[in-house]
C-alpha positions, -999 to 999 in steps of 0.1 A, spaced: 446 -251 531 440 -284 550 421 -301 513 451 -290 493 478 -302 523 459 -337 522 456 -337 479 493 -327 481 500 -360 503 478 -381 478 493 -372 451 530 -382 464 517 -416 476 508 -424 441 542 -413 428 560 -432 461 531 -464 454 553 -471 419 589 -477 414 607 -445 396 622 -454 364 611 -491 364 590 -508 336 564 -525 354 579 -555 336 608 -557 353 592 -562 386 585 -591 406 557 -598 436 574 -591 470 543 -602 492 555 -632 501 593 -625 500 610 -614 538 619 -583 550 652 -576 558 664 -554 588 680 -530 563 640 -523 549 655 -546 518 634 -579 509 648 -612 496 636 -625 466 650 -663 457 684 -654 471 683 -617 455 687 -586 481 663 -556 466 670 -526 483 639 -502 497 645 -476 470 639 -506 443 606 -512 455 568 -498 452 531 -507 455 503 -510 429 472 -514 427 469 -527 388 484 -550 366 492 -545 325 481 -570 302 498 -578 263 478 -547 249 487 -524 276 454 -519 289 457 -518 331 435 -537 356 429 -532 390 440 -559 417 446 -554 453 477 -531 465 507 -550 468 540 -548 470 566 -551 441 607 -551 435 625 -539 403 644 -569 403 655 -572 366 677 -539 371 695 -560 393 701 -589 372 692 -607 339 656 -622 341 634 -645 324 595 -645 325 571 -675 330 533 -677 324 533 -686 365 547 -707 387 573 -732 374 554 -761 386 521 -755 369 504 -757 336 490 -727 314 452 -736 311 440 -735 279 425 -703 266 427 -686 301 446 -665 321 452 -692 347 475 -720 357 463 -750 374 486 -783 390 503 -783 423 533 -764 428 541 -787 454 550 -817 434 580 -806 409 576 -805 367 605 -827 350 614 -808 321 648 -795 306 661 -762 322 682 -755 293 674 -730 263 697 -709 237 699 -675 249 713 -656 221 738 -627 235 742 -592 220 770 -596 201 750 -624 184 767 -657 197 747 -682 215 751 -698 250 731 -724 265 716 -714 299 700 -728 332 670 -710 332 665 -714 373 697 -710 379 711 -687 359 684 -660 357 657 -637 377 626 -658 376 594 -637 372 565 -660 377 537 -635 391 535 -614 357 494 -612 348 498 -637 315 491 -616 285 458 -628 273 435 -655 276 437 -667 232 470 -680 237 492 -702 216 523 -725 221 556 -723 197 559 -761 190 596 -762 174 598 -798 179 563 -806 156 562 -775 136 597 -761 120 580 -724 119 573 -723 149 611 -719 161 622 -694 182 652 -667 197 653 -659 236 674 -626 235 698 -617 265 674 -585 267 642 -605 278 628 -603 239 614 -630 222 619 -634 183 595 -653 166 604 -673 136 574 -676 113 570 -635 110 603 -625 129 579 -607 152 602 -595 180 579 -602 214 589 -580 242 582 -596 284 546 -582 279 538 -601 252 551 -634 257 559 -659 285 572 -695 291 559 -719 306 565 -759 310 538 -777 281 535 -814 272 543 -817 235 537 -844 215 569 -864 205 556 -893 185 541 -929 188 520 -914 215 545 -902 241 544 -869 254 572 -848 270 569 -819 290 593 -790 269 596 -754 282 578 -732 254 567 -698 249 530 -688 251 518 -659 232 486 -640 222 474 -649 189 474 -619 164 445 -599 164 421 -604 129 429 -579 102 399 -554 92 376 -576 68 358 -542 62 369 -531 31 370 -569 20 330 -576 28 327 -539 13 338 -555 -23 320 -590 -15 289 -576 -8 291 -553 -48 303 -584 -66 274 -601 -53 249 -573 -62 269 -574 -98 269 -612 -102 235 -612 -95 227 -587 -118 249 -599 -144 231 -631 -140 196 -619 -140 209 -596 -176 220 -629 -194 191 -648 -187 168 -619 -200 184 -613 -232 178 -643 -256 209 -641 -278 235 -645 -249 214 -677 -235 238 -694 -256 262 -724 -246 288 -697 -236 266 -679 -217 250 -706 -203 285 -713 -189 293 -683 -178 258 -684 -160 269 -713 -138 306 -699 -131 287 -665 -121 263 -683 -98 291 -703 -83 310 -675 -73 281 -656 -56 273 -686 -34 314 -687 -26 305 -645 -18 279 -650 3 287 -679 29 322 -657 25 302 -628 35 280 -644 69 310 -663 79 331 -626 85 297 -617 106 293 -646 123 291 -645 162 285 -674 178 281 -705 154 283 -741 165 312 -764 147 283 -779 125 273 -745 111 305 -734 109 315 -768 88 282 -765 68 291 -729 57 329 -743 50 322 -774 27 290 -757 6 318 -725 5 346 -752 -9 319 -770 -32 310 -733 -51 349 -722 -52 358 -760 -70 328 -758 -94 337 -719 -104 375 -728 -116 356 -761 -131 332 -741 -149 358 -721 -161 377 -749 -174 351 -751 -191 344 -719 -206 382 -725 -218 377 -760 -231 343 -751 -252 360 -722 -270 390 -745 -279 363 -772 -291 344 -738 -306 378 -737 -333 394 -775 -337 373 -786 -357 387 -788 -398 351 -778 -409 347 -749 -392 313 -749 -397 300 -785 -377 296 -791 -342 297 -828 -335 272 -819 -308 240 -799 -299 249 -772 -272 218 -787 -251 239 -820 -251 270 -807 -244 256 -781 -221 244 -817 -202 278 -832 -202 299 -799 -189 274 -798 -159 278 -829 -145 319 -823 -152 314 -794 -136 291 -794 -104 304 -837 -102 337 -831 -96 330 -802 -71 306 -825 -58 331 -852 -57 361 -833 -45 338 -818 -16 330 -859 -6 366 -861 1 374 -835 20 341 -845 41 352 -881 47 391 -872 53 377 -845 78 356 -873 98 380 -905 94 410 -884 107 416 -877 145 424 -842 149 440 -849 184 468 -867 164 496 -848 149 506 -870 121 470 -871 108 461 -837 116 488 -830 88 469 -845 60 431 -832 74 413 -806 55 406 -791 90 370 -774 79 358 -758 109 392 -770 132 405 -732 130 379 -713 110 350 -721 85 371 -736 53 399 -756 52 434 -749 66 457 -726 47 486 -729 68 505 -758 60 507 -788 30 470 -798 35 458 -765 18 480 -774 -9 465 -809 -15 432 -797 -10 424 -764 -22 458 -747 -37 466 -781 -53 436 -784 -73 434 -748 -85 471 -746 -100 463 -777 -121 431 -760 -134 450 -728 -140 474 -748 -160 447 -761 -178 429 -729 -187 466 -717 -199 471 -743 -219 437 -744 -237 436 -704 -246 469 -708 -263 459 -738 -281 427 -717 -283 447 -686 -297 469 -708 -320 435 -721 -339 421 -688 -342 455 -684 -363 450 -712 -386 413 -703 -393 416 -666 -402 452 -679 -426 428 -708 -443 400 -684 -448 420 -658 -465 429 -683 -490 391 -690 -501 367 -669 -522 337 -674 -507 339 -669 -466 314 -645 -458 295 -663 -436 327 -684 -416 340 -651 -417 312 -637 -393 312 -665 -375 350 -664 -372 350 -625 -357 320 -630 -337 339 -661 -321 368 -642 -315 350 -615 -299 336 -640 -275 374 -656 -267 387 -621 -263 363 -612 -237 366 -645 -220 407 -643 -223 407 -612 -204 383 -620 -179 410 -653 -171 440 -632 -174 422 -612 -147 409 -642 -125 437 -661 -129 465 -640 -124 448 -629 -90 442 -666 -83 477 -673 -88 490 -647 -71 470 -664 -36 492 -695 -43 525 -678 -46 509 -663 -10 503 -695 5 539 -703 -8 550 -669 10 534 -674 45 550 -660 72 572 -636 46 556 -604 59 566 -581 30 551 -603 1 522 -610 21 513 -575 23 520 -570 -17 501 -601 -24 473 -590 -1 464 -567 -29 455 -594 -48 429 -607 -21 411 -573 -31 410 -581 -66 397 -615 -56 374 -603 -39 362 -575 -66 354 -601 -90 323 -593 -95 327 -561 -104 348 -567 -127 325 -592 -144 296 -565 -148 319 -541 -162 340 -563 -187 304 -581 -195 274 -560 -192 285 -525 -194 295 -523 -229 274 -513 -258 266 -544 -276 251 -557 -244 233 -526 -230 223 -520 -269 207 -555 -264 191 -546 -234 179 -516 -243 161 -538 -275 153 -564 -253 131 -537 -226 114 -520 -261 102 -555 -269 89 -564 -233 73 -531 -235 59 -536 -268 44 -565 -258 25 -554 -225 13 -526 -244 0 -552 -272 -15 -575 -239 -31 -545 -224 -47 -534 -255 -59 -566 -263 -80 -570 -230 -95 -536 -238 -105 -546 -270 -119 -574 -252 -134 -558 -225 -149 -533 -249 -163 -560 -268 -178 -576 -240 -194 -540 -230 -206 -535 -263 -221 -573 -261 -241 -570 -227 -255 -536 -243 -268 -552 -273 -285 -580 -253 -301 -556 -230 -315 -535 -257 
């Protein structure tokens, strides 16, 4: 009887502890705020009545998960009036990637009091934010990976205070409720080295999307590259120029897989690692579009020619001169984005802007403003143009061969040269269409940041991108002119050992026979 009399009492402390009704986000610390005669405390000039307040024993951070701090006592002061959350006291500073504040809250911040409030009805009104509003300053900040909207240095980074408390962000109209956000005074740079201290808003930075199913398809287009690879330099007849080519584009892209692949599991690397893994990954990704510009090229300069039948050059020759095109200017475009990286000062706005920022954010360069476009985006669209350009001019020749052949008796043998050509720029022309529709597709992304609907339909192109491997074993080794061939090719290997093994027992048996004869 006595247990389940003192239970009973337990259990309706814990309902008394918290405020009935209340968000705990509405609430401020009453600690250090006086008691009234009435039982109400005084908070800043605001009365809270007794049935307004509560203890707890926890606070909730951005993802709602609860921690336990002493028992204190707290006031549902926002259903008494319009409120307005900073990180912590006005007077301090947000440390960086921490849930702390540091400075002295003794010696006042200069910074301006005003910000837009936008009403209900949707006009806007300029307020005093001490003045005119509830100041909670004791509210645990959200999380420790924090970032600061910097409207004055960054146009997308703008942002709404609503009258309700909510925050809208501009860059993904992400509405942040008081548990997600706060604001707090920051220094923010304002040109020719000054710095002024602007009231911003702190949030948590997004948590990474799932690279599961992504390293899933990374991981089989580099077991099909490889294997694709390891097919075309076993079978003699497609160690050609072409294949050759394709050979180097193939290996290119499983490098740009792999360093892909250990940077997603990486755990703790230093910023040299990390850079390491960033330019060799930017080097592969710049020599795979170059080698496919010139896969394109070659089959262009495969059909240009009047006499259909002369090469000005020996494939070994050219094969020469499109490698060091290809792996030079990766090599060369890599160099630059090395030296920009380490002659800029990421510390300074203006020249963070034009910095390639390998291993600033993450392992490869930015992709979030106009240096990914000058860098990496830039680059790619003009070799996509290219590629475009040469398969029509490509597809236009093919034209005027098969019209001038038809008007000449004997063709038999441009003929089969003709198709087999064809057949060759068919299979290559689908394999861009594929690549380079996907690849385009990641531009008009870059183009689209911060537009959450095409960034989740062009996110299905990141898939494909990421797939293209398989697709290259498909569309290249599984079809029956190429499995015929290794199917031949296997026969002859096997032909062979069987030759080599019988000739060292015909040999060994001829030795036997030879140490008989002596003996006898």
């Amino acid at each position: 009887m006595k247990s389940g009399l003192v239970l009973t009492l337990l259990f309706l402390e814990i309902v008394a502890a918290q405020i009935p009704g209340c968000d705990y986000f509405d609430t401020v610390d009453l600690s250090h705020s006086p008691k009234l005669s009435n039982g109400s405390y005084q908070y800043e000039g605001l009365v809270i009545p007794p049935e307004q307040t509560g203890e707890y024993d926890f606070e909730i951070l951005a993802d709602g998960e609860k921690e336990s701090v002493p028992r204190h006592l707290r006031g549902c002061a926002c259903r008494l009036g319009s409120c307005i959350r900073f990180c912590c006291h006005r007077n301090l500073f947000l440390d960086r990637n921490e849930r702390t504040c540091s400075g002295d809250i003794a010696k006042a911040v200069d910074y301006d009091p005003y910000v837009n409030i936008s009403l209900a009805n949707g006009t806007q009104v300029r307020r005093h934010v001490l003045k005119d509003f509830i100041v909670q300053q004791d509210l645990p900040v959200p999380c420790s990976e924090h970032f600061h909207l910097d409207a004055l240095n960054d146009e997308s980074h703008g942002w709404t205070l609503m009258e309700d408390g909510r925050l809208l962000r501009h860059f993904d109209q992400k509405s942040l409720s008081k548990q997600e956000y706060c604001l707090q005074p920051h220094p923010i740079s304002a040109g020719d080295n000054k710095t002024v201290i602007t009231l911003v808003p702190h949030n948590c930075n997004d948590p990474p999307e799932s690279q599961l199913l992504y390293n899933i398809l990374r991981l089989l287009s580099i077991i099909c590259l490889l294997s694709t690879i390891i097919v075309y330099l076993f079978i003699p007849k497609l160690r050609n120029l072409h294949g050759c080519c394709f050979t180097c584009y193939m290996a290119s892209l499983l490098i740009a897989y792999a360093l892909l692949l250990v940077d997603s599991w990486k755990e703790d690397w230093s910023k040299s690692m990390c850079q390491l893994n960033g330019y060799v990954g930017y080097f592969a990704v710049m020599a795979s579009f170059l080698w496919l510009t010139v896969i394109s090229f070659d089959l262009w300069s495969s059909f240009r020619s009047n006499n259909y039948n002369v090469q000005r050059y020996t494939p070994r020759y050219r094969f020469l001169i499109y490698s060091l095109y290809a792996w030079g200017v990766a090599a060369l475009l890599t160099l630059i984005v090395i030296i920009v990286d380490y002659k800029l000062d990421d510390n300074d706005d203006d020249e963070l802007f034009w910095m390639p920022g390998v291993g600033l954010y993450n392992c490869w360069v930015k992709t979030h403003d106009w240096s990914a476009l000058l860098y990496f985006h830039g680059p790619m669209a003009l070799q996509i143009l290219f590629n475009i350009i040469m398969f029509i001019l490509t597809a236009i020749r093919i034209l005027e061969v098969k019209r001038d052949l038809q008007n000449v008796a004997a063709h038999g043998e441009r003929e089969q040269r003709l198709n087999s050509e064809r057949q060759t720029y068919t299979l290559f022309m689908r394999l861009f269409v594929i690549m380079g529709v996907t690849w385009t597709f990641e531009i008009f992304a870059y183009f689209a940041q911060n537009q959450k609907i095409l960034e989740k339909i062009f996110s299905f192109f990141d898939y494909i991108n990421c797939a293209q491997g398989v697709i290259i074993f498909i569309m290249f080794v599984l079809k029956s002119s190429v499995l015929r061939l290794i199917s031949n090719r296997l026969n002859q290997v096997d032909q062979k050992m069987q030759s080599h093994r019988m000739s060292i027992y015909r040999l060994s048996r001829a030795g036997g026979s030879a140490r008989k004869y002596s003996q006898t």
